[in-house]
Biopython code that builds the backbone (N, CA, C, O; Angstrom):
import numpy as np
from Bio.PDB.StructureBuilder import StructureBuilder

atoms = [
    (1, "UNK", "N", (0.851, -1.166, 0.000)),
    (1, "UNK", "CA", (0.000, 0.000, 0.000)),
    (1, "UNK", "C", (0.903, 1.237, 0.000)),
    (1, "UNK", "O", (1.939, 1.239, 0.664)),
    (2, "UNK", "N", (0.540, 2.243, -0.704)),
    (2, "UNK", "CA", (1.344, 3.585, -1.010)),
    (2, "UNK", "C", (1.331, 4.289, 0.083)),
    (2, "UNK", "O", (0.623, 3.881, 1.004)),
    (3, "UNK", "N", (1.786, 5.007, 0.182)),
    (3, "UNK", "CA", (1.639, 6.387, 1.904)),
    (3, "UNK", "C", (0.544, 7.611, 0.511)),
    (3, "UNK", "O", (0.655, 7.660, -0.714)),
    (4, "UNK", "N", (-0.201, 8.230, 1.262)),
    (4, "UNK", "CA", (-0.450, 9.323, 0.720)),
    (4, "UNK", "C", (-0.269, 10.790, 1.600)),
    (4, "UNK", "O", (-0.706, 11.015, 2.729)),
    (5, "UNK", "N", (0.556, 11.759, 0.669)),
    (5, "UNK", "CA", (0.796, 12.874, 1.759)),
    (5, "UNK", "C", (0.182, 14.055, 1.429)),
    (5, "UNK", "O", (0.817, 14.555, 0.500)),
    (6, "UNK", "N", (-0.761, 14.749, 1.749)),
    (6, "UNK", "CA", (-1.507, 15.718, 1.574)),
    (6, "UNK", "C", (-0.394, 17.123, 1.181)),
    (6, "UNK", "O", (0.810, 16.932, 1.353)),
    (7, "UNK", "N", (-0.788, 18.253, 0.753)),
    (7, "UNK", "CA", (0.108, 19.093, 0.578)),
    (7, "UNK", "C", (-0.185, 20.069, 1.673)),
    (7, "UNK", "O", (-1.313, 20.296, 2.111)),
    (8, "UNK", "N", (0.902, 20.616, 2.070)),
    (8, "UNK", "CA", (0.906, 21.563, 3.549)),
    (8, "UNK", "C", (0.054, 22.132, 3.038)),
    (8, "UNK", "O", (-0.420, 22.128, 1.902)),
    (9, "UNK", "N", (-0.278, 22.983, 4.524)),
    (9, "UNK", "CA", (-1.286, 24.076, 4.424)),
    (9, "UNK", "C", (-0.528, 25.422, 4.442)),
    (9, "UNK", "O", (0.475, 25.529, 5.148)),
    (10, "UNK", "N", (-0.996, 26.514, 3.646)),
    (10, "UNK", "CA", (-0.434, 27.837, 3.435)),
    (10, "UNK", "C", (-1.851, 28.936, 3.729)),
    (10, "UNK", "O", (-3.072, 28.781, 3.745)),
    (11, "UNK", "N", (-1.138, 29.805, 3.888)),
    (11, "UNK", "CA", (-1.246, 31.178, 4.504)),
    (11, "UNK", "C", (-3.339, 31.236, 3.237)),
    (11, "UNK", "O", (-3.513, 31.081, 2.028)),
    (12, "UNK", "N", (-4.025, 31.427, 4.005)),
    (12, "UNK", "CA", (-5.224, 31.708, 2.901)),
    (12, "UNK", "C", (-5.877, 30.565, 2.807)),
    (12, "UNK", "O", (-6.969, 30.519, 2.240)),
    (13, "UNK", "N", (-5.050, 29.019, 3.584)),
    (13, "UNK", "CA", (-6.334, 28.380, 2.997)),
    (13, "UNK", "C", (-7.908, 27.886, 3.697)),
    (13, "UNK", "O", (-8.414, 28.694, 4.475)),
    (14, "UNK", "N", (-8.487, 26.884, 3.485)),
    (14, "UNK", "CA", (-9.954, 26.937, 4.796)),
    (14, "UNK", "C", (-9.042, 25.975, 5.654)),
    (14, "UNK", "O", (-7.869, 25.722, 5.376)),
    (15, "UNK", "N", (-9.792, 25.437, 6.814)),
    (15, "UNK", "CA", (-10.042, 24.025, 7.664)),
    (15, "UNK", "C", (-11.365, 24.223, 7.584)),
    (15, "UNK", "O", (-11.917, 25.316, 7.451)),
    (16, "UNK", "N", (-11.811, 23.311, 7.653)),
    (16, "UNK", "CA", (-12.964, 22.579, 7.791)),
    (16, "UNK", "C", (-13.463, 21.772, 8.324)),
    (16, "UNK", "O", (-13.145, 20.653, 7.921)),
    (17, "UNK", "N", (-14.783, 21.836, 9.817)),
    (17, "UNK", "CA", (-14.597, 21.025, 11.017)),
    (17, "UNK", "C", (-15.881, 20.787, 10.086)),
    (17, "UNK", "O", (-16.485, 21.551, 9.334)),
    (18, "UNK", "N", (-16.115, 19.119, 10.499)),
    (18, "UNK", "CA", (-16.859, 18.432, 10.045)),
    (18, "UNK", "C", (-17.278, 17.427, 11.024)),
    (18, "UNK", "O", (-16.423, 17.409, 11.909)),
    (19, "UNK", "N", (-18.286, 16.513, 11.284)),
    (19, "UNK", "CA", (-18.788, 15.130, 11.829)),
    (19, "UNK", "C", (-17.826, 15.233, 13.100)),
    (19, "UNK", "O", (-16.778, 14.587, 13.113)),
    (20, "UNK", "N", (-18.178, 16.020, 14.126)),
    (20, "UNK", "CA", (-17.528, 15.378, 15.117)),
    (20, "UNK", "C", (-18.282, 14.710, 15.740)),
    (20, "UNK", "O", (-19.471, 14.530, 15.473)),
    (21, "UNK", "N", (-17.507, 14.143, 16.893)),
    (21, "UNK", "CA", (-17.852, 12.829, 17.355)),
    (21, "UNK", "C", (-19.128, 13.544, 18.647)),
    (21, "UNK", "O", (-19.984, 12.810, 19.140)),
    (22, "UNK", "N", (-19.015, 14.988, 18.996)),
    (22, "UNK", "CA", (-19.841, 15.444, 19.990)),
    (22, "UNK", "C", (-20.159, 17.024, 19.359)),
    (22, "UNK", "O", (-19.472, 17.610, 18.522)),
    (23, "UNK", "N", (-21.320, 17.487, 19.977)),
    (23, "UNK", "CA", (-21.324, 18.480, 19.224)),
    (23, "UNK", "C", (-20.518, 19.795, 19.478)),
    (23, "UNK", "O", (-19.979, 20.094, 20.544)),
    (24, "UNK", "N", (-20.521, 20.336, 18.635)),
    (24, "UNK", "CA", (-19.645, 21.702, 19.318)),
    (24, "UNK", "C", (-20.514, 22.596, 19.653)),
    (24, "UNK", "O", (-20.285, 23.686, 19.129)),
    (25, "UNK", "N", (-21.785, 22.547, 20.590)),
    (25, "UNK", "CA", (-22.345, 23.362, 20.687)),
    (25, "UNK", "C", (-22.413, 23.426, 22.715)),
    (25, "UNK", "O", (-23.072, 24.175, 23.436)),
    (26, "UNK", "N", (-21.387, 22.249, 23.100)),
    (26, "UNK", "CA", (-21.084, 22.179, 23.997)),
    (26, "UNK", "C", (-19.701, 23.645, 24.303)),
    (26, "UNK", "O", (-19.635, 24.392, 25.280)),
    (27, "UNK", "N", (-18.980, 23.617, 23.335)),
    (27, "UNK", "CA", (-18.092, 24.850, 23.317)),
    (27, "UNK", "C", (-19.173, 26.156, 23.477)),
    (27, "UNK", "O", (-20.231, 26.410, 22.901)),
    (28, "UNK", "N", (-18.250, 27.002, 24.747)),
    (28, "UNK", "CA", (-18.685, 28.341, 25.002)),
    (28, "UNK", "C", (-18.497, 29.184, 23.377)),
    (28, "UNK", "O", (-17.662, 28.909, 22.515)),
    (29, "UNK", "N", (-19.641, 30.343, 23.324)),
    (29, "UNK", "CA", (-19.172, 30.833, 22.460)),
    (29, "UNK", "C", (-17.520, 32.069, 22.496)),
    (29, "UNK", "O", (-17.038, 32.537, 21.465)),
    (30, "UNK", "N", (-17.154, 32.247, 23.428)),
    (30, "UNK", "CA", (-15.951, 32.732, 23.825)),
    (30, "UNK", "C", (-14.669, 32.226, 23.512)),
    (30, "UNK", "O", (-13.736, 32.971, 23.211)),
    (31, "UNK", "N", (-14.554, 30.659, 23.585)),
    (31, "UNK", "CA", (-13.878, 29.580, 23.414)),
    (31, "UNK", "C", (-14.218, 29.469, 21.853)),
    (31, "UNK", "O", (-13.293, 29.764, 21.096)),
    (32, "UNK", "N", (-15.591, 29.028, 21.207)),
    (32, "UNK", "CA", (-15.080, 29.554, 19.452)),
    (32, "UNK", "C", (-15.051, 30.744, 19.077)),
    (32, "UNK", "O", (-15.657, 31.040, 18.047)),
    (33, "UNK", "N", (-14.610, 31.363, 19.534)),
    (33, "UNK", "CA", (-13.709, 32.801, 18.902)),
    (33, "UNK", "C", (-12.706, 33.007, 19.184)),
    (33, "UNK", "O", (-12.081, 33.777, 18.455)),
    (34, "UNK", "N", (-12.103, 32.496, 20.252)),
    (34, "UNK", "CA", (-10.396, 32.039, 20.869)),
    (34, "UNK", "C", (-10.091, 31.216, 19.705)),
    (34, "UNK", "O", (-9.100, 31.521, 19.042)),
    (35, "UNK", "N", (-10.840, 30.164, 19.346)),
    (35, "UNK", "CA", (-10.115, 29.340, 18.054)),
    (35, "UNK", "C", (-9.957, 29.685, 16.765)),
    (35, "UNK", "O", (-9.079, 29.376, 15.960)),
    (36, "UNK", "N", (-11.680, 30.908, 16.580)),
    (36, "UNK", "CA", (-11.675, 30.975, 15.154)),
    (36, "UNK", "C", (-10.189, 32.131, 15.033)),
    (36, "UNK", "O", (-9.390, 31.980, 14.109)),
    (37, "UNK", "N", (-10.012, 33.172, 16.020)),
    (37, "UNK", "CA", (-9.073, 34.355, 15.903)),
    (37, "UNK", "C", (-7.891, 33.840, 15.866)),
    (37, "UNK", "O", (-7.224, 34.320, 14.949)),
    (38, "UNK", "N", (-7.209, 32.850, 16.649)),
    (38, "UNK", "CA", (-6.087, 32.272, 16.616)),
    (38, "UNK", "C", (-5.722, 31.827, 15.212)),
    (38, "UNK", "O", (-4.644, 32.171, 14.727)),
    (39, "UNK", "N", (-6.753, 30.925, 14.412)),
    (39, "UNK", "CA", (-6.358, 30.393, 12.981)),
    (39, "UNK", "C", (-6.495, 31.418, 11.992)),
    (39, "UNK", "O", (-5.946, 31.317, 10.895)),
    (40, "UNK", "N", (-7.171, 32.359, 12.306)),
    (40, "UNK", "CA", (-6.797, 33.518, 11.793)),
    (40, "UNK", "C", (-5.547, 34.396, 11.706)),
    (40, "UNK", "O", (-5.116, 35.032, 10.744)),
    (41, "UNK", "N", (-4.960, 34.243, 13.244)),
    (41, "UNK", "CA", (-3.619, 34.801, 13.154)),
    (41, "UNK", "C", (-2.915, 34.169, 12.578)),
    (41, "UNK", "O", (-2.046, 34.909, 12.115)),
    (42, "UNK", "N", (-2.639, 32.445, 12.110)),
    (42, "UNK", "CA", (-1.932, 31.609, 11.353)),
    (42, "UNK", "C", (-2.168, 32.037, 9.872)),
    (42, "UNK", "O", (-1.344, 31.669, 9.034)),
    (43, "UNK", "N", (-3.168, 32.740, 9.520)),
    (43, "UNK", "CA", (-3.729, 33.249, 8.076)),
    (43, "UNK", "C", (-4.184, 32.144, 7.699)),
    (43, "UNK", "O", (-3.569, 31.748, 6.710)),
    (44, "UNK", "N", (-5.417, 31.082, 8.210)),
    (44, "UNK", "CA", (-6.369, 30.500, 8.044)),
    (44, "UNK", "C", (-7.839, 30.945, 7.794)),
    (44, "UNK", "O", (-8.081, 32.028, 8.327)),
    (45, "UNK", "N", (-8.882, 30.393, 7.124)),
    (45, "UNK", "CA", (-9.936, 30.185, 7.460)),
    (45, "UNK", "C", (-10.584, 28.907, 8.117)),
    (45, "UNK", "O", (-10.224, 27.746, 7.921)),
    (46, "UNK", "N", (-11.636, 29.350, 8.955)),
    (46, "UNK", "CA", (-12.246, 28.459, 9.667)),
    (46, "UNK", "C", (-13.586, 28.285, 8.996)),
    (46, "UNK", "O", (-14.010, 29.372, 8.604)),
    (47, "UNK", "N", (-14.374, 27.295, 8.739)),
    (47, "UNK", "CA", (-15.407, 26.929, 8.037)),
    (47, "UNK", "C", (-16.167, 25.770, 8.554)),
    (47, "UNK", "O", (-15.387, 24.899, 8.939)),
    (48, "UNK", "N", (-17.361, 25.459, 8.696)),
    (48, "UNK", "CA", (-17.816, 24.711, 9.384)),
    (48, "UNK", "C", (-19.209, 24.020, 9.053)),
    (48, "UNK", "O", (-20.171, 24.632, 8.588)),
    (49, "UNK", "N", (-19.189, 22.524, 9.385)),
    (49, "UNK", "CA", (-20.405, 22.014, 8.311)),
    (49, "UNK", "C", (-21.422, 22.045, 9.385)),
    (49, "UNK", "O", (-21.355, 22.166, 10.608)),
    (50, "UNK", "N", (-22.375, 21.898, 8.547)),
    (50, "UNK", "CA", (-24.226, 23.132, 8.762)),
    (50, "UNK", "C", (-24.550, 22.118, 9.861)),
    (50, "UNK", "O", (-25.459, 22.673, 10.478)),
    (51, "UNK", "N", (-24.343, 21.083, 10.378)),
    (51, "UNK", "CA", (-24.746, 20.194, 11.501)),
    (51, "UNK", "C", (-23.952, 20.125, 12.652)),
    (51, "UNK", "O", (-24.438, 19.453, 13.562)),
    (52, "UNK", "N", (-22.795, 20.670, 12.868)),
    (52, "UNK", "CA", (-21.734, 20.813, 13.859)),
    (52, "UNK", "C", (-22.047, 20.933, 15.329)),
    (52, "UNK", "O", (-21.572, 20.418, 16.342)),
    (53, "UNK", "N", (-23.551, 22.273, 14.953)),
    (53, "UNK", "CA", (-24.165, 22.357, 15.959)),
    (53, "UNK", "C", (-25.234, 21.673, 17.119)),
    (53, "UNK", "O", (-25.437, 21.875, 18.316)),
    (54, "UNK", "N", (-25.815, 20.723, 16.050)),
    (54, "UNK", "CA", (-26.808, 19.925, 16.482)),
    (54, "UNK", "C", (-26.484, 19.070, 17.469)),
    (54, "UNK", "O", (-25.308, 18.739, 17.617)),
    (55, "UNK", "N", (-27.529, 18.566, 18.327)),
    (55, "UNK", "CA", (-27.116, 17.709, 19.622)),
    (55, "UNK", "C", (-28.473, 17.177, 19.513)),
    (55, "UNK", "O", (-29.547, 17.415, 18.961)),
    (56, "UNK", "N", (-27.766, 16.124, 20.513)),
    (56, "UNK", "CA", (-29.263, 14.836, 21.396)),
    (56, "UNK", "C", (-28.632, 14.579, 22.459)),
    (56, "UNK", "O", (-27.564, 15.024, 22.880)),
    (57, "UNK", "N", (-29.515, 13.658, 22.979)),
    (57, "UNK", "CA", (-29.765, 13.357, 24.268)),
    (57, "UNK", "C", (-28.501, 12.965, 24.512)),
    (57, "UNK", "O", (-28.497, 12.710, 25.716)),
    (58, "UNK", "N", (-27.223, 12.728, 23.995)),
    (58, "UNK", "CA", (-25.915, 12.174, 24.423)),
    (58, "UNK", "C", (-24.995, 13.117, 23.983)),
    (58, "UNK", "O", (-23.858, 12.721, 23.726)),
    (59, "UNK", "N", (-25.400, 14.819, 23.786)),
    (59, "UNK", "CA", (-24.627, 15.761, 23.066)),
    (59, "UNK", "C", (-23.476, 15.389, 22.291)),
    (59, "UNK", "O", (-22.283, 15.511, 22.569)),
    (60, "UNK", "N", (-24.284, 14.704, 20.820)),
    (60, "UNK", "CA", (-23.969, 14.145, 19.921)),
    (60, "UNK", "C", (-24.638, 14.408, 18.499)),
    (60, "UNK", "O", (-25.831, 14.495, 18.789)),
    (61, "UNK", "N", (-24.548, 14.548, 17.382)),
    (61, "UNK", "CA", (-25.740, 14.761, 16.416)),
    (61, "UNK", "C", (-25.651, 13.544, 15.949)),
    (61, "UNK", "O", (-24.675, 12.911, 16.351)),
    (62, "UNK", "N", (-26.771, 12.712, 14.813)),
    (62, "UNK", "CA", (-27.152, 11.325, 14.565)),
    (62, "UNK", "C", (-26.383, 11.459, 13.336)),
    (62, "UNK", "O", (-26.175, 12.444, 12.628)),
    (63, "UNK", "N", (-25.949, 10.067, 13.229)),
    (63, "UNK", "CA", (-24.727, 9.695, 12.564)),
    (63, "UNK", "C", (-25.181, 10.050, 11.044)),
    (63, "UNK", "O", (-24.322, 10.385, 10.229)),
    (64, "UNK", "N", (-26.357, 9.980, 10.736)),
    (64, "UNK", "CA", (-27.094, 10.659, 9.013)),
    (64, "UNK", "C", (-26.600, 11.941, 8.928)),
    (64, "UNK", "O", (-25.739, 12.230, 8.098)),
    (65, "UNK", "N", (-27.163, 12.921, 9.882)),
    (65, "UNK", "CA", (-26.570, 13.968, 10.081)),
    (65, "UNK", "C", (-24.799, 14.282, 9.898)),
    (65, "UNK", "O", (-24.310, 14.909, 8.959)),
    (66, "UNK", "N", (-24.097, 13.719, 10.954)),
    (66, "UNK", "CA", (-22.796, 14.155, 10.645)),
    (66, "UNK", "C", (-22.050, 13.736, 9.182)),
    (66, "UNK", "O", (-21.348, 14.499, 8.517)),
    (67, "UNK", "N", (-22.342, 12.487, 8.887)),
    (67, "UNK", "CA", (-22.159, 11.870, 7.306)),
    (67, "UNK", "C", (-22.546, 13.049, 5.647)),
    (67, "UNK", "O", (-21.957, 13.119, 4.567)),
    (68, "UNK", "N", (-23.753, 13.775, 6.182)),
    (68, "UNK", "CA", (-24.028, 14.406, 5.434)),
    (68, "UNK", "C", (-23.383, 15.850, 5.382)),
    (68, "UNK", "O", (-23.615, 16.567, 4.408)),
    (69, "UNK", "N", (-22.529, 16.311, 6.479)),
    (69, "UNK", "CA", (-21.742, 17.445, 6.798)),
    (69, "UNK", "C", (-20.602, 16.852, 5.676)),
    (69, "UNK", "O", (-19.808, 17.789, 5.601)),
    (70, "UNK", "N", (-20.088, 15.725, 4.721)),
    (70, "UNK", "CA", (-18.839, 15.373, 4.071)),
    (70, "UNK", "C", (-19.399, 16.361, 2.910)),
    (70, "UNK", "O", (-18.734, 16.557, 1.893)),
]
sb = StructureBuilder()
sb.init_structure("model")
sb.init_model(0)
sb.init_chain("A")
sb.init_seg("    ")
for serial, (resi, resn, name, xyz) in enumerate(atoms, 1):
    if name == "N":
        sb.init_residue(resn, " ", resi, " ")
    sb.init_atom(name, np.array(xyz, "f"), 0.0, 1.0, " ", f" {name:<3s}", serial, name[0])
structure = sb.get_structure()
């Protein structure tokens, strides 16, 4: 099997938080703006898929949901 190596990241480009495993709506909003400003100072963008926020009963969103954040 081959290695595959992604190409660094430079000054301008996104990240993109996607399907996590809990929601981020457990994060203070204080705490995402400590993160979004910081990757900003790296000369990032921060970008984020439309379900990130969602939660249930195990502050989690349902696995259809995070799949469909790809």
């Amino acid at each position: 099997m081959s290695k595959i190596f992604p190409k660094k990241l430079k000054v301008g480009d996104e990240i993109r938080i996607i399907a996590p495993s809990r929601s981020i709506k457990l994060l203070s909003q204080e705490t995402k703006d400590i993160s979004n400003k910081r990757f900003e100072d790296l000369g990032f963008k921060l970008s984020f898929g439309k379900h990130v926020d969602k939660t249930d009963e195990f502050n989690s969103s349902n696995i259809e949901l995070r799949v469909g954040d790809w």
